[in-house]
C-alpha beads as a LAMMPS data file, in Angstrom:
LAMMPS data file: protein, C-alpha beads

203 atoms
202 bonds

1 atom types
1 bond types

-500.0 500.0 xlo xhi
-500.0 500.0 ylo yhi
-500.0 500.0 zlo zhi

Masses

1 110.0

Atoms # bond

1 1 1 122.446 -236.503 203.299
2 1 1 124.316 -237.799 206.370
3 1 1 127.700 -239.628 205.707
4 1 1 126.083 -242.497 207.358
5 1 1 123.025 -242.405 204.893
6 1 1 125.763 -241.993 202.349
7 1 1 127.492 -245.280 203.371
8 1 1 123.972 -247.153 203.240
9 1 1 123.455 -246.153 200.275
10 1 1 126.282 -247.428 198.411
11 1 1 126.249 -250.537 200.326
12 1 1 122.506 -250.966 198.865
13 1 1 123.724 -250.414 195.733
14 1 1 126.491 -253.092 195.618
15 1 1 123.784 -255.404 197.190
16 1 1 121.712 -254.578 194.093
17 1 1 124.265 -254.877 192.073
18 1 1 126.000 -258.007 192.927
19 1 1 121.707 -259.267 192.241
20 1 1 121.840 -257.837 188.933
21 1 1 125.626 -259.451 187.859
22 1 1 125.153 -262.941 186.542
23 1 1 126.980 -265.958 187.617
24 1 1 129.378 -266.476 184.858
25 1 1 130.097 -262.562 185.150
26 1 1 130.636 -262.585 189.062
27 1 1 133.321 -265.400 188.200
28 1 1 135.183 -263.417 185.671
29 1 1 135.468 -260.235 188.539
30 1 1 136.786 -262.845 190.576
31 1 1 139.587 -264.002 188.390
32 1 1 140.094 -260.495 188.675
33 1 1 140.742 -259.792 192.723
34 1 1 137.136 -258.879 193.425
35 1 1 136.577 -259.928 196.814
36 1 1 133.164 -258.349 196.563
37 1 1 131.765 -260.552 193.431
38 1 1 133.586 -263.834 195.526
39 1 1 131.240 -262.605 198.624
40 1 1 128.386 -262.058 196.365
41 1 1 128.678 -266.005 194.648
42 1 1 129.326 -267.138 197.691
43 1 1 126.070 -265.874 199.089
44 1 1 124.082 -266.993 196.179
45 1 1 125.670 -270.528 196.396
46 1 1 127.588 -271.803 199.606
47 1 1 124.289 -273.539 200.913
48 1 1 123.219 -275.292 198.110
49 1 1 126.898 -276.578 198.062
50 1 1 126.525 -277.733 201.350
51 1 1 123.752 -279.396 201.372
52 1 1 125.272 -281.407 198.493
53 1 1 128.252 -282.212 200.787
54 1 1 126.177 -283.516 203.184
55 1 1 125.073 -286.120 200.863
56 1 1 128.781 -287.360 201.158
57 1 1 130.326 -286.697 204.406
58 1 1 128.744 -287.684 208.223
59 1 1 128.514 -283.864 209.989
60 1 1 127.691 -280.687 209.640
61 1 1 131.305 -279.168 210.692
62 1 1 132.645 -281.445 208.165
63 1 1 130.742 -280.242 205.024
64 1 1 131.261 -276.651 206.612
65 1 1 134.932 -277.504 206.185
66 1 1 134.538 -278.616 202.366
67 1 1 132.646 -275.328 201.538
68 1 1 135.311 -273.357 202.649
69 1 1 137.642 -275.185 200.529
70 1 1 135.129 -275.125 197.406
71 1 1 135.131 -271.498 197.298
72 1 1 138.565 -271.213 197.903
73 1 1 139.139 -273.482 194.738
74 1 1 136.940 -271.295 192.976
75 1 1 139.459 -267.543 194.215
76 1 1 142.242 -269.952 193.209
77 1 1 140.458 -271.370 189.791
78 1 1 138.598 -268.679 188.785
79 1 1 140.151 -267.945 186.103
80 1 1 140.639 -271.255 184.203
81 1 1 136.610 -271.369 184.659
82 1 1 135.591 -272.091 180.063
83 1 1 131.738 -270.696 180.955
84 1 1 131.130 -274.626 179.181
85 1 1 128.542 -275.401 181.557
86 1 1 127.046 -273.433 184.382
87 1 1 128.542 -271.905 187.233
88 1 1 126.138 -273.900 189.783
89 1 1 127.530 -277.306 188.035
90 1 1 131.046 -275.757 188.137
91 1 1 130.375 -275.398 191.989
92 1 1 128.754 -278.879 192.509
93 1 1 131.925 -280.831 190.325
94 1 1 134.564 -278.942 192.737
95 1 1 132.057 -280.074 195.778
96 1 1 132.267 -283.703 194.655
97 1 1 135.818 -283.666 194.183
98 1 1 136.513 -282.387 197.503
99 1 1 134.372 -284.640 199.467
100 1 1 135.642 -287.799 197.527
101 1 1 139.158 -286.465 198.609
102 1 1 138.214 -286.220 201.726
103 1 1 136.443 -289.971 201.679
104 1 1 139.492 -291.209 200.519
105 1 1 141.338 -290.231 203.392
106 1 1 139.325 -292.907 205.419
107 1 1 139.309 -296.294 205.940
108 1 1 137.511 -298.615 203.245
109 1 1 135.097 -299.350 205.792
110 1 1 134.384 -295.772 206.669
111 1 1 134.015 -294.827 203.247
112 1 1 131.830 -297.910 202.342
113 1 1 129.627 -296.362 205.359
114 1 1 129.581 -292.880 204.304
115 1 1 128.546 -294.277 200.717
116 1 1 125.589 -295.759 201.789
117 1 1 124.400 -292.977 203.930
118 1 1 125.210 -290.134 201.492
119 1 1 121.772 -289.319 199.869
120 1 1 119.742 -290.218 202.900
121 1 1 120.545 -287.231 204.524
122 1 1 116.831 -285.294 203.690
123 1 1 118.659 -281.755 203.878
124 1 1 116.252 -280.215 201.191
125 1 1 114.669 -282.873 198.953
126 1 1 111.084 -283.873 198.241
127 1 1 111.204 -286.732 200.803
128 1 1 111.663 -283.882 203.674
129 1 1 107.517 -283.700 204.033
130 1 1 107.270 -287.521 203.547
131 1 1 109.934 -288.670 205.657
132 1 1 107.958 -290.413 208.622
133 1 1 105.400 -291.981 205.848
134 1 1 105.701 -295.730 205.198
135 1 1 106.353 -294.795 201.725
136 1 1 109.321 -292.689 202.385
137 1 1 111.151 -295.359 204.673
138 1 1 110.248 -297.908 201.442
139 1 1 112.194 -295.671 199.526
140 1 1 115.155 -295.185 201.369
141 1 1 115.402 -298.728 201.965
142 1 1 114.888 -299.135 197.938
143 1 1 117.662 -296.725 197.203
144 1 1 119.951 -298.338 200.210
145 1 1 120.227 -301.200 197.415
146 1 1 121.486 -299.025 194.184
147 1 1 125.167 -299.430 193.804
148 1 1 126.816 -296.249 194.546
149 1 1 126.929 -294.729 191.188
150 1 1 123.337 -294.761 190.561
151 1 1 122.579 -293.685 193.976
152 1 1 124.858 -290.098 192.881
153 1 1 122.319 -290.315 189.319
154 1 1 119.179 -289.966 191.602
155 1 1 120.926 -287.267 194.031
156 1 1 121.700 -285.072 191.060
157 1 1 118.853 -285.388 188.967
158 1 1 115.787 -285.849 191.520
159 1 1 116.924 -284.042 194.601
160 1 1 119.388 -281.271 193.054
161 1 1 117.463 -281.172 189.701
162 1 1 120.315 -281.011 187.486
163 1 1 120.041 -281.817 184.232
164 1 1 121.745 -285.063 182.384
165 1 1 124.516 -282.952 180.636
166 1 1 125.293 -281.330 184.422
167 1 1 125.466 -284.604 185.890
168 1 1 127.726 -285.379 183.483
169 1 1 130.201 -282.240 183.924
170 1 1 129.797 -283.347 187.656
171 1 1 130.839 -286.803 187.740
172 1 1 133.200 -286.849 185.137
173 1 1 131.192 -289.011 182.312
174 1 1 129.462 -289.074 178.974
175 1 1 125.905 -287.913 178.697
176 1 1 125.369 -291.270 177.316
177 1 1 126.652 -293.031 180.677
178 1 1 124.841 -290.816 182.803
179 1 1 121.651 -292.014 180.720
180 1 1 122.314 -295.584 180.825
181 1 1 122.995 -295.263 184.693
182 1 1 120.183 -293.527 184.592
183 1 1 117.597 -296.040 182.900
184 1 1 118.999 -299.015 185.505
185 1 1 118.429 -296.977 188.348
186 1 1 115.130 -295.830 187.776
187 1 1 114.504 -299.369 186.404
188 1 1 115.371 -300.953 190.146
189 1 1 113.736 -298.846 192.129
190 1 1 110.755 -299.234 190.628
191 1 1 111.502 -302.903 190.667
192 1 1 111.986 -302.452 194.602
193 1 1 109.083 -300.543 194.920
194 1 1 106.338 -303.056 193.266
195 1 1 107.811 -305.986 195.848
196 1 1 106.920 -303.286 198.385
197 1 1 103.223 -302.964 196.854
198 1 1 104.106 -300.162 195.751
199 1 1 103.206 -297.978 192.732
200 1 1 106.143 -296.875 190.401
201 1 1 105.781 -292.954 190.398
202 1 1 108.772 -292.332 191.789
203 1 1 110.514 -293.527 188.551

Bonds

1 1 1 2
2 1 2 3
3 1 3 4
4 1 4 5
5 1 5 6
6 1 6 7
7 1 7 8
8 1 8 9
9 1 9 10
10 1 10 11
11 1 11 12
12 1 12 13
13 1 13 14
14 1 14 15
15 1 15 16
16 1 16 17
17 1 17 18
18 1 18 19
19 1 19 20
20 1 20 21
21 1 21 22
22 1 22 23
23 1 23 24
24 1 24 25
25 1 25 26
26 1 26 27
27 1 27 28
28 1 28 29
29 1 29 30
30 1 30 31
31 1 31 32
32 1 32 33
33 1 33 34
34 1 34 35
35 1 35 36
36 1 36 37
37 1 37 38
38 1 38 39
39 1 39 40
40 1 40 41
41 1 41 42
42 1 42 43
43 1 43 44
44 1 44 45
45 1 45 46
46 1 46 47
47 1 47 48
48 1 48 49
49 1 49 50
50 1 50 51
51 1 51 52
52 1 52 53
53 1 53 54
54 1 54 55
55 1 55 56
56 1 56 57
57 1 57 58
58 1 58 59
59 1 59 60
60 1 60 61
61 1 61 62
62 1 62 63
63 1 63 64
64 1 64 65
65 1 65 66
66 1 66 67
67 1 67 68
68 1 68 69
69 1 69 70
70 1 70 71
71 1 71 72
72 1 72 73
73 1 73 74
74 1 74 75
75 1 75 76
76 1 76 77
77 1 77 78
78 1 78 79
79 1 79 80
80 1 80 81
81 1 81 82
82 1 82 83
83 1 83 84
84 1 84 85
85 1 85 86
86 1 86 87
87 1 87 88
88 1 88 89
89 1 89 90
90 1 90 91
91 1 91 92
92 1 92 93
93 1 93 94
94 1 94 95
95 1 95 96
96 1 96 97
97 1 97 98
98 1 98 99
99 1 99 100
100 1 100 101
101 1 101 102
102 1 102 103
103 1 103 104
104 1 104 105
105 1 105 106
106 1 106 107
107 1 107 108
108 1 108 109
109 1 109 110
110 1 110 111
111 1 111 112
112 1 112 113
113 1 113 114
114 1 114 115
115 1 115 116
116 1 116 117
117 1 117 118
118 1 118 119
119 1 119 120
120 1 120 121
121 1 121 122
122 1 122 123
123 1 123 124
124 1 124 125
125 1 125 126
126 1 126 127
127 1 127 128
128 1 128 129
129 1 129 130
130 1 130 131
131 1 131 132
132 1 132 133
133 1 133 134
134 1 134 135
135 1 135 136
136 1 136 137
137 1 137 138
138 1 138 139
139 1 139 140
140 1 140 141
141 1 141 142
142 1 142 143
143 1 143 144
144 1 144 145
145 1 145 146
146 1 146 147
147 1 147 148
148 1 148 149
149 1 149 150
150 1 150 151
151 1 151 152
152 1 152 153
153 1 153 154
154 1 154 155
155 1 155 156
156 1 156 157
157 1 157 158
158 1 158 159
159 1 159 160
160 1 160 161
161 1 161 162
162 1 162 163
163 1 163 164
164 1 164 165
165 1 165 166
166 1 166 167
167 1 167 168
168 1 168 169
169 1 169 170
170 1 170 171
171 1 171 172
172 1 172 173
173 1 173 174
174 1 174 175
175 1 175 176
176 1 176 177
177 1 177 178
178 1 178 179
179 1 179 180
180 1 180 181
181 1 181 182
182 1 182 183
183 1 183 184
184 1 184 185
185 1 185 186
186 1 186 187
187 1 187 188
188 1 188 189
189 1 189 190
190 1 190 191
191 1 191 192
192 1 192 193
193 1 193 194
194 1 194 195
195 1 195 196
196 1 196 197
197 1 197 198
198 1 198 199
199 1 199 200
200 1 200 201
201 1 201 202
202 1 202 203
C-alpha cells in the first residue's frame, strides 16, 4: 500500500469513527483536548445552530459570528457539560444565550425589531414549501401577534422539534411554564387563524 493510500485510510477511519462516537461521548474527548471530536460535533451540529440564530439576529455574517462563539463556549465548557439533557439542547441553550447577548447590545428599538422578525426567517421549517400560499402569509401575520415568549415556544417545538423538557433546558424555565406558554400560544393562533377563515390545524 502507498503511503498516500495509507494516509486515506486512516483519515476514513477517523471519519467513521467520529460517525460511530455519540454526542455526549464526543463532548467528554473534548473536555479532554481533542480537537478532532470538537471538529467532528461541530460538523454534526454548527448548521442546525445557525439556523436557530437566524431566528434571532438580522444576517447571515452575524449568526456566522455567534456559531463561532457557540462552539468555542462548548472547547471552553466542555467539561462542566452534566449529560442532564442532550447535547443538541446543550448547543441550542448556549445559541440562545449568545444571540440574546448580542440583542442586548442594541438599541430597544433594534431589539424590539429583531424580536418580531426572529422566527420568520423560513431557514428550514415546514412553512419553506408554503411560503408564497395565502395560508402561509396568514400565519406569519398570526404569529407576528404572539408576545415574544410564545413566539420562542412555537420556534422550538414546531420548527426545531424539540421536546417540552428541551425547551425548557433552553429557555431557562419549568416544564410546567413551557406548557402553559404553550397552551396560550397554540390557543391564539388558532384564534387568529378562524378570523382568517381559517381551519385550526396548525394548532
Amino acid at each position: 500500500m502507498q503511503y498516500s493510500d495509507a494516509i486515506a485510510a486512516v483519515a476514513s477511519q477517523r471519519r467513521a469513527a467520529g460517525k460511530e462516537t455519540s454526542d455526549q461521548a464526543l463532548v467528554g474527548l473534548i473536555a479532554q483536548g481533542d480537537k478532532h471530536a470538537m471538529q467532528v460535533l461541530f460538523g454534526r451540529h454548527n448548521v442546525r445552530v445557525f439556523r436557530f440564530l437566524m431566528r434571532f439576529v438580522d444576517g447571515e455574517a452575524t449568526a456566522e459570528d455567534l456559531v463561532s462563539e457557540v462552539f468555542i463556549e462548548v472547547w471552553r465548557n466542555a467539561g462542566q457539560f452534566e449529560a442532564r439533557s442532550q447535547v443538541s439542547t446543550w448547543l441550542l441553550a448556549i445559541a440562545r444565550h449568545k444571540a440574546l447577548s448580542a440583542l442586548r447590545r442594541r438599541s430597544t428599538e433594534e431589539l424590539d425589531d429583531d424580536v418580531i422578525e426572529f422566527i420568520e426567517d423560513p431557514t428550514d421549517n415546514p412553512e419553506v414549501t408554503l411560503q408564497k400560499t395565502e395560508r402561509a402569509e396568514i400565519l406569519r401575520d398570526c404569529l407576528k401577534q404572539l408576545s415574544p415568549a410564545h413566539r420562542e415556544i412555537i420556534d422550538l417545538v414546531y420548527y426545531h422539534e424539540r421536546t417540552i423538557e428541551d425547551v425548557a433546558e433552553i429557555i431557562g424555565v419549568p416544564a410546567n411554564t413551557v406548557k402553559t406558554r404553550m397552551f396560550y400560544a397554540r390557543k391564539r393562533i388558532g384564534e387568529l387563524l378562524g378570523a382568517r377563515g381559517l381551519d385550526r390545524a396548525f394548532v
